[in-house]
N, C-alpha and C positions, 0 to 999 in steps of 0.2 A: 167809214171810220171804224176804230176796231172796237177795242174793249169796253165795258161802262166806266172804268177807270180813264180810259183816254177820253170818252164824251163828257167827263167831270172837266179834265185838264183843260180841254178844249172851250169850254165857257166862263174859264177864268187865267182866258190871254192877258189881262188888264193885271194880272199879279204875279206873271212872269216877266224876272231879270235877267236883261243880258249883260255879260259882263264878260270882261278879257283880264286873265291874271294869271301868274304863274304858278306849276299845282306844285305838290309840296317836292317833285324830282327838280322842279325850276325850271322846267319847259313852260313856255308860251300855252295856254288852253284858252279856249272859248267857250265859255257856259250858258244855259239857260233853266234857270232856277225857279221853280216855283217857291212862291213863299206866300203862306196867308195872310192874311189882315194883319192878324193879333202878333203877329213874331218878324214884322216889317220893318217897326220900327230900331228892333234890336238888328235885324238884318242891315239897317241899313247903318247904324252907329258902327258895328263890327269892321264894317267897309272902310268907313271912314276913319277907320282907328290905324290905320296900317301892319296890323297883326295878322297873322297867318290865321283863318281860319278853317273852321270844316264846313263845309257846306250844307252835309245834310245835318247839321245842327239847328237849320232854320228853315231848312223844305226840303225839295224832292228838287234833284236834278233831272229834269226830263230830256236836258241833249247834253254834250259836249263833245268836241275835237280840239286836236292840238295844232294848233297855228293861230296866228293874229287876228283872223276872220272867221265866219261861221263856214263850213267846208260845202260844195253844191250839197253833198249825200245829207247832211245837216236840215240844211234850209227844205229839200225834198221830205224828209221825211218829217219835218215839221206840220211841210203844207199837208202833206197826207193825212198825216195823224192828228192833228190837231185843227188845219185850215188854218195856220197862223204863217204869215209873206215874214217877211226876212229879211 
């Protein structure tokens, strides 16, 4: 595992979102969003508002690619860096 930042991320799989939506060019992306405790529940109202948002307005984007699904190089370098399956 790499950084002490990645062995942070890495122990708080349980508050990483995945999510598929189109970024603001309107291509298709697959995201994985970290977002804390305290700014979940605004994260998750935003979602449900169907507004465009920003994403690092409520966490740290730790992956994304653009297609419908998470990409092999995605879900790999998740396991790696994090030990999080996919």
């Amino acid at each position: 595992m790499g950084s002490f930042v990645d062995k942070i991320i890495a122990k708080k799989g349980h508050l990483i979102h995945k999510l598929k939506a189109k970024d603001s060019t309107g291509r298709w992306a697959y995201y994985f969003v970290l977002v804390e405790q305290a700014r979940e529940q605004a994260f998750l109202a935003a979602l449900e508002s169907n507004q465009s948002i920003d994403l690092l307005d409520y966490g740290k984007v730790v992956a994304s690619n653009y297609g419908e699904e998470p990409s092999d190089e995605v879900k790999a370098m998740l396991k790696e860096k994090y030990n999080f399956d996919v």
